[in-house]
N, C-alpha and C positions, 0 to 999 in steps of 0.2 A: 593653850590655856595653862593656867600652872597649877603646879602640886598641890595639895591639900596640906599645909602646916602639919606636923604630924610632933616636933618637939618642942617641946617650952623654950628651947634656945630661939626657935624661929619665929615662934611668938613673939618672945624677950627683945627681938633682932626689928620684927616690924614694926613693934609698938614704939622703939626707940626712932623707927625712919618714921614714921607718924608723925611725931614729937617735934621732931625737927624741920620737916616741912611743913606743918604748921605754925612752929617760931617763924622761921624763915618768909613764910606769907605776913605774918603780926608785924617784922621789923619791917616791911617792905610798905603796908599797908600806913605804917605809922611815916615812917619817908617821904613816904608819896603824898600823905597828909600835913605838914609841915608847913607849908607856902599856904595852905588854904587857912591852918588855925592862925599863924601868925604874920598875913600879909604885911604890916608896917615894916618887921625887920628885913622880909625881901627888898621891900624901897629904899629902907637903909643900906643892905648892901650894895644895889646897883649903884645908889649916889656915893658910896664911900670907896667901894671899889675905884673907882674913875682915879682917883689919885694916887696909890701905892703899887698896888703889885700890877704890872702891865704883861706878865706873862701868863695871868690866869682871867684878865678881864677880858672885855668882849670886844674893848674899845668903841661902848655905846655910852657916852656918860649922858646925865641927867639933860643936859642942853640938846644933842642932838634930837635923841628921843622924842621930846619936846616939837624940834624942827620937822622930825619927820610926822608925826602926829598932825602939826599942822600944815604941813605942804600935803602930805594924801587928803585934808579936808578943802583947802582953798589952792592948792598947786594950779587947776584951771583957770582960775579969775586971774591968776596974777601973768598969766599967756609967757611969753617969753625968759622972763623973769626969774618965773617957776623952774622949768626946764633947765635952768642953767643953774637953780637952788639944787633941784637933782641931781643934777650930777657934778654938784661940787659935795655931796650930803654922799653920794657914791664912793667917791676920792680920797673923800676926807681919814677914810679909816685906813687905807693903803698908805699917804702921806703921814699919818701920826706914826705911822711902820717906820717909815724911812727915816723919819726925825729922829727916833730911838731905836 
C-alpha cells in the first residue's frame, strides 16, 4: 500500500501527475475520434494517397478496394474466374513493390 501524502510538495507532485494523465486520456480520446467526426477526409486521404508518397501508403488505392469489395460479394458466381481475380488482387501489391 502506500504512504499517506504527509507534504504539500507530494500533493503539489500528484495533482500535477493527475493532470497530465488526464490531458493524455483527452488528446488520445480526441485521436481516436477523428476518423469518426470527419469520415470524408479519411476517403480523401486513401484516394489521394494512392498517387504521391508510396513509402507511407498501403498500396490499396481506391480501385482495388473497390475490386476486392466486389470479388468477396460475387467471387463465387464468377467460379474460376474469380479465383484467378484473387489472386492476381493478392500479387498485385507485391508486383507494384517491384515496379518501384
Amino acid at each position: 500500500m502506500s504512504l499517506p501524502l504527509s507534504r504539500s510538495a507530494d500533493l503539489a507532485m500528484r495533482k500535477d501527475l493527475v493532470r497530465l494523465r488526464m490531458e493524455m486520456n483527452r488528446q488520445q480520446v480526441l485521436y481516436h475520434s477523428q476518423p469518426l467526426a470527419h469520415p470524408f477526409q479519411r476517403i480523401k486521404g486513401m484516394v489521394g494517397s494512392s498517387g504521391g508518397d508510396h513509402e507511407h501508403s498501403s498500396g490499396k488505392g481506391p480501385l482495388l478496394i473497390a475490386a476486392t469489395v466486389g470479388l468477396s460479394l460475387f467471387g463465387r458466381r464468377l467460379g474460376k474466374l474469380g479465383k484467378l481475380a484473387k489472386v492476381g488482387m493478392m500479387l498485385y501489391p507485391l508486383v507494384r513493390r517491384l515496379r518501384h
